[in-house]
N, C-alpha and C positions, 0 to 999 in steps of 0.2 A: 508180175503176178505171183510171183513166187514167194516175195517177201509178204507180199499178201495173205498168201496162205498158211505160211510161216506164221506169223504174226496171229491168225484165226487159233492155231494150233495151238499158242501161246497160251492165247484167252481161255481155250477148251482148258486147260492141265491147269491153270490157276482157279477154275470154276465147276472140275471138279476135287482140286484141293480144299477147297473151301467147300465143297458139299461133304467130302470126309473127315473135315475137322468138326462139322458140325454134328455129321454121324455120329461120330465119338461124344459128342458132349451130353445129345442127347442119349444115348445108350447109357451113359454111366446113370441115369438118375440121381436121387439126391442122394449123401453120405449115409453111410449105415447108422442106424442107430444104436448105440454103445446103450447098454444097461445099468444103469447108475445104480446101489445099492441104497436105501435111504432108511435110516434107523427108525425102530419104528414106536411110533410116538408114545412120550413119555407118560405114564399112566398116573395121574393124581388120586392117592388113598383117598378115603371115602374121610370125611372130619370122627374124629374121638367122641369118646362120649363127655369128656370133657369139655364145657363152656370156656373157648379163650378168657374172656372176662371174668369168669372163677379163678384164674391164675393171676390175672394183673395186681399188684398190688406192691407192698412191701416185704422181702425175708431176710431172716438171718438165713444166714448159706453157711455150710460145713460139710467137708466130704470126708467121708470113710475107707477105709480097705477091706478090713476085716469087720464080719456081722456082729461081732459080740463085740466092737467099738460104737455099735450104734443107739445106744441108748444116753453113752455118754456123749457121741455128736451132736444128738439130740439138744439135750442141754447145753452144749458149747455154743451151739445154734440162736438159741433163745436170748443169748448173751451178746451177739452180734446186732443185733437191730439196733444200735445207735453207728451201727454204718451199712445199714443194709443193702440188700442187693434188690434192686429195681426191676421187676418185670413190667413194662408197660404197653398198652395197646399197640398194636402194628396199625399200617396205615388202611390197609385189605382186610383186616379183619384177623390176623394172626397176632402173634404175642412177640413183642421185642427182645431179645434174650440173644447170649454170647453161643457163637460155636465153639469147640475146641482150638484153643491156637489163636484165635481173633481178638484183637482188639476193641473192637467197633460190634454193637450187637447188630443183628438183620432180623429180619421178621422169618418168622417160624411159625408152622401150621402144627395144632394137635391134629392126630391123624389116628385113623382106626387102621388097626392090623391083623396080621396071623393069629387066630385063637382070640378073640376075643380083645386084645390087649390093644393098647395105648401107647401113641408115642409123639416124641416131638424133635418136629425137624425143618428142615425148609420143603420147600414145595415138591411134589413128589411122589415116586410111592413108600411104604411103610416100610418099616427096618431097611431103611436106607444105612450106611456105614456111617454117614454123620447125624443122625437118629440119634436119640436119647429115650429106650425105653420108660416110662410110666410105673414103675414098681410098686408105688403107693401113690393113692392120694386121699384123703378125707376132708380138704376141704382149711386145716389146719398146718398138716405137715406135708411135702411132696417130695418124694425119693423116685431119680432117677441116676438111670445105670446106662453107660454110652455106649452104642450097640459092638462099636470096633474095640477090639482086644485090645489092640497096643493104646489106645485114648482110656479106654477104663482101668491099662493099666496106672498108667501115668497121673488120671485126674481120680481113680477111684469113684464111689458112688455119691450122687450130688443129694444132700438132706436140706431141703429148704424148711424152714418153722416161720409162720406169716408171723409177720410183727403188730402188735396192737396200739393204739395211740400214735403218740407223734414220737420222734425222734429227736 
């Protein structure tokens, strides 16, 4: 009898071990949950009042430093169209064109911005750092100015003159 009871005793302390492991598991509930940060989403400028398709075409390209070189850019410009610089449709509906440093053009959005103004950039909001202000446009000549300091140091202001004919 004794090992009997023994033995009962046994079952008792393993069955309420197992009712206390269980206690436990259930008490803890699930994991806390950890507060993730998440950046918050990227605002797309509103389009330019520029028509992409008003840009595509053919230019002579010439950049400038200084303002009172730009008349004569101008003309150095005009003289470039038998190698001109090709703006061509993007595939979304933006304009194919170089960033600063790139090899390979990507598509680029005109984009409305602060005050009124114009720019152009990849997708995004306006005067982004790799933006290229809109300084001028008539349709004939287009002057942009790159909105980061150190790239407008280095590439100065971009003079495009559309080319007529063929090349």
């Amino acid at each position: 009898m004794i090992g009997s009871s023994a033995h009962s005793a046994a079952r008792a302390m393993v069955a309420a071990a197992l009712m206390l492991a269980l206690a436990g598991c259930a008490g803890q509930g699930p994991p806390p949950q950890v507060a993730v940060a998440t950046p918050p989403p990227e605002v797309d400028a509103p389009p330019g009042r520029i028509p992409p398709q008003d840009l595509v075409g053919r230019w002579g390209f010439v950049a400038y430093h200084k303002q009172a070189d730009r008349a004569r850019t101008e003309v150095a410009a005009r003289g470039l169209c038998n190698q001109p610089y090709v703006i061509g449709p993007g595939p979304t509906g933006g304009i194919m064109m170089h960033l600063a440093d790139q090899s390979q053009p990507e598509e680029l959005r005109v984009k409305g911005g602060p005050g009124g103004r114009d720019y152009i950039g990849p997708q995004g909001p306006a005067a982004d750092t790799r933006d290229r202000e809109v300084v001028s446009f008539d349709g004939r000549v287009l002057i942009l100015r790159w909105i980061d300091p150190e790239i407008a140091g280095r590439y100065g202001t971009g003079l495009y003159v559309r080319c007529v004919g063929r090349a």
